[in-house]
C-alpha positions in Angstrom: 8.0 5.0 13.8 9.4 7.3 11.2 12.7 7.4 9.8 15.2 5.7 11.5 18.5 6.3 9.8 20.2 8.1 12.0 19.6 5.1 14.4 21.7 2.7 12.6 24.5 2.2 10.4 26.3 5.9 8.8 23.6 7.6 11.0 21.8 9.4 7.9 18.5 9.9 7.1 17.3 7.3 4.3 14.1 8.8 3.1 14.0 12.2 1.4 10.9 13.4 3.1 10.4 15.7 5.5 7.1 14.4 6.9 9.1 11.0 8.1 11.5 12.8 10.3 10.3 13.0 13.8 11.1 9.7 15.1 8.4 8.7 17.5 7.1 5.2 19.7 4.2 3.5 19.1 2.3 0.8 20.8 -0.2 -1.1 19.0 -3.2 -3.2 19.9 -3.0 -6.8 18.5 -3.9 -6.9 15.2 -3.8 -9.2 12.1 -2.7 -8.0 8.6 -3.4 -9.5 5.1 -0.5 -11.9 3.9 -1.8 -11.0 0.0 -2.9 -7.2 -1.5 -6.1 -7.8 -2.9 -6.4 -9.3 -6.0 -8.8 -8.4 -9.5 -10.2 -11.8 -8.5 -10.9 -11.5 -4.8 -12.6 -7.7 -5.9 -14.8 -9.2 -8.8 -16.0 -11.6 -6.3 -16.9 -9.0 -4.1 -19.1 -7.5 -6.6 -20.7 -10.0 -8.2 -21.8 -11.0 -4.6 -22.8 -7.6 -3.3 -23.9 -6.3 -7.3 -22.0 -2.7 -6.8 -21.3 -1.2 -10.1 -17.8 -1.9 -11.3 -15.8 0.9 -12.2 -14.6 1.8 -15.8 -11.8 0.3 -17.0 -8.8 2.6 -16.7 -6.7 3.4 -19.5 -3.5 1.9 -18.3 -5.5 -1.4 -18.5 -6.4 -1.0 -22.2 -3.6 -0.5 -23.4 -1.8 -3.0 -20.8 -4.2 -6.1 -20.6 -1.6 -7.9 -18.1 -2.6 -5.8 -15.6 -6.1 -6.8 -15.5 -4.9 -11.0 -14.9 -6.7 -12.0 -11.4 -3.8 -12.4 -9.6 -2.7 -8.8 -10.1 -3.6 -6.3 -7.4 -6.7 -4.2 -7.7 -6.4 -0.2 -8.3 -9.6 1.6 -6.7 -10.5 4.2 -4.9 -9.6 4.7 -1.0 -13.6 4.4 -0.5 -13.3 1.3 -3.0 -11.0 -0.1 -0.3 -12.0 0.5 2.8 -15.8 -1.0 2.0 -14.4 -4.1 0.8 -12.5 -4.5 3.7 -15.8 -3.3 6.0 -17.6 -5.6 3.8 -15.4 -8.8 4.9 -16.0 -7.9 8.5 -19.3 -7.8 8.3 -19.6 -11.4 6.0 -17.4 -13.1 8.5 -17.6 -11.6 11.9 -14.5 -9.8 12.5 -13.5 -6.0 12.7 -11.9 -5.6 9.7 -10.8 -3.0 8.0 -8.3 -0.9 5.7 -4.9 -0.5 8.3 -3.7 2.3 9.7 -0.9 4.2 8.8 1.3 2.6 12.2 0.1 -0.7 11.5 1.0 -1.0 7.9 4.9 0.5 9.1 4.9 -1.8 11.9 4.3 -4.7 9.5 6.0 -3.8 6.7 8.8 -3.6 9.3 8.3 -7.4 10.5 6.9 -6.2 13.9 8.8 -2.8 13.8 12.5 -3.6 13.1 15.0 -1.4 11.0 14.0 -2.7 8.4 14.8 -0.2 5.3 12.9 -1.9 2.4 9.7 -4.6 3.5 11.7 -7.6 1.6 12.6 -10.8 3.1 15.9 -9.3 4.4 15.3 -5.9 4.2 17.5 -5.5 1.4 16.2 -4.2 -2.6 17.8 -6.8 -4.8 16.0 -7.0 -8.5 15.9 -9.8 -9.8 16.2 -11.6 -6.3 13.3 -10.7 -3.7 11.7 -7.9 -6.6 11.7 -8.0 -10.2 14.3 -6.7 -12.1 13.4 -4.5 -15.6 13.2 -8.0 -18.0 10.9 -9.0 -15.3 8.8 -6.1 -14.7 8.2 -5.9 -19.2 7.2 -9.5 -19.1 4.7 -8.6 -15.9 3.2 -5.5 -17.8 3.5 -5.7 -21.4 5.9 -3.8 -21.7 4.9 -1.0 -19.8 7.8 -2.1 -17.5 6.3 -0.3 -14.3 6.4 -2.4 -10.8 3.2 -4.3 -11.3 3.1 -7.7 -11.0 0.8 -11.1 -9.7 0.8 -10.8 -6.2 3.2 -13.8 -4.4 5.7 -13.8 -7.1 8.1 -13.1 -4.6 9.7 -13.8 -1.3 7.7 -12.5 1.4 8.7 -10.4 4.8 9.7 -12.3 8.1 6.5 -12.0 8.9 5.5 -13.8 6.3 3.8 -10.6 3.9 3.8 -10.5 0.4 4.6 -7.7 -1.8 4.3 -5.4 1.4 4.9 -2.1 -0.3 5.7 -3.0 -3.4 3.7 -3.3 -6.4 1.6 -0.3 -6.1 1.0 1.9 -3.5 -1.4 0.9 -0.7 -4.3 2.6 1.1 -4.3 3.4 4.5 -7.1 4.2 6.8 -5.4 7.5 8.4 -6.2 11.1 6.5 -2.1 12.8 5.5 -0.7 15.7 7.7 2.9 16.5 7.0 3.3 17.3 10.6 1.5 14.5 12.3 4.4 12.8 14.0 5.1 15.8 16.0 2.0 15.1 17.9 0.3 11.3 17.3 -0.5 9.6 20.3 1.8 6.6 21.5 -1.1 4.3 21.4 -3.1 3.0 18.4 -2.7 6.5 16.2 -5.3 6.8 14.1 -4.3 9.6 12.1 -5.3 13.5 11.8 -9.3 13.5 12.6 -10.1 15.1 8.7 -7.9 16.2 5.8 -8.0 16.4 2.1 -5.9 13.7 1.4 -5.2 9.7 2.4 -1.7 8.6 3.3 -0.5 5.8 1.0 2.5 3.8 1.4 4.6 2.2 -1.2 6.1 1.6 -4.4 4.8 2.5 -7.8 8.4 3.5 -9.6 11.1 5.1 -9.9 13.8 5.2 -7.3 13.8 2.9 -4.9 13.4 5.7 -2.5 9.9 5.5 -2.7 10.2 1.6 -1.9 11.2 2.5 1.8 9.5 0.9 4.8 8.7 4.7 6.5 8.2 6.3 2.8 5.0 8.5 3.3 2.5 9.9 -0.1 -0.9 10.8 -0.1 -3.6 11.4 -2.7 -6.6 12.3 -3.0 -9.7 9.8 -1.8 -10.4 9.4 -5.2 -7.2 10.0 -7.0 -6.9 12.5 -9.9 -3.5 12.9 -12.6 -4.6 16.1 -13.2 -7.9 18.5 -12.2 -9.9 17.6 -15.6 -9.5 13.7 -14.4 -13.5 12.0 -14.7 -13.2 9.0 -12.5 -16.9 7.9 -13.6 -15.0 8.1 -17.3 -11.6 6.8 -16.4 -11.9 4.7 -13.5 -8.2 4.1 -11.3 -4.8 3.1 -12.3 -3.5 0.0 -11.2 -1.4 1.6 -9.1 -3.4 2.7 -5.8 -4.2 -1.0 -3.8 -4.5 -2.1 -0.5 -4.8 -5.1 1.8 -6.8 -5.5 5.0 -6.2 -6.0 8.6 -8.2 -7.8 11.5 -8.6 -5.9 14.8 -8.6 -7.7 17.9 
């Protein structure tokens, strides 16, 4: 896990992190991971079933209606998330829950090759396995940011859609910069507290930030700046997630 550049082909770094570098092995329990994010339909479900207050609607989504289709991802909150995905355990039987950081890599990676981006051939080709910019303005209205209906695209060998891309996705583990240095081999779980969730994926930009061992973090409850009233604003579309079933 971690970057793995100097592994294969030139044998340089691809990610311009810091907190990637210590390459390190994981093993994994068995585990099962969402094939879609989910969606504004699978979420509005989920509340009209369970009556928890929805949250405002967020700015972006004003002024960018596309965005709020139901077979567009979901922005919430990491606690947003992670009940949801508690929530489906419960209904059906199953542990399930938000992944960890390893298992989203591990799967994002089609069972932990070197793969650089989580595409169908671990390649970034717009237009081909992502949208190119005519694509993305039609998605968004515009807006022209990497949001778009979940599926749209070919999935990973492992058969995930949109696996980093299209927002960036929740993760169950709390963000230390210096956590590879010491995670456990087996099933890491992430630093026991922090201030801030890892997140892993794509929201714009370089495609940098589209790399399968790219590592961000936010806040729980993310903020754009310190005056930011998430009972006012709600979230942007771009913090999402999908689930995963523990064996």
């Amino acid at each position: 896990m971690g970057d793995f550049g100097p592994l294969v082909g030139q044998k340089l770094p691809f990610s311009i992190n810091q907190d990637d570098k210590v390459l390190h092995k994981v093993v994994l329990s068995d585990f099962s991971i969402s094939k879609f994010k989910v969606t504004n339909d699978d979420y509005n479900k989920y509340l009209q079933i369970t009556g928890v207050k929805k949250a405002p609607i967020h700015i972006f989504l004003k002024n960018y209606p596309s965005l709020q289709k139901g077979d567009y991802s979901v922005g919430v909150t990491w606690q947003q998330a992670k009940d949801y995905c508690q929530w489906l355990g419960k209904e059906s039987g199953n542990k399930i829950d938000l992944p960890t950081e390893a298992q989203w890599e591990y799967a994002a990676r089609s069972r932990g090759q070197y793969f650089q981006f989580p595409t169908n051939n671990g390649e970034y080709l717009p237009g081909k396995n992502v949208p190119g910019k005519d694509e993305l303005d039609k998605y968004t209205d515009g807006f022209g940011f990497p949001f778009y209906p979940v599926g749209k695209y070919p999935p990973n060998p492992l058969g995930l859609y949109d696996m980093g891309l299209s927002g960036s996705e929740w993760t169950n583990d709390w963000y230390a910069s210096d956590y590879y240095s010491h995670s456990p081999v087996n099933d890491p779980q992430g630093p026991a507290q922090g201030t801030k969730k890892v997140l892993r994926g794509y929201i714009g930009g370089d495609r940098q930030y589209a790399l399968t061992m790219f590592r961000q973090s936010k806040l729980p409850v993310p903020k754009i700046d310190k005056d930011d009233d998430y009972e006012k604003y709600g979230v942007g579309p771009q913090y999402v997630f999908r689930c995963v079933v523990n064996k």
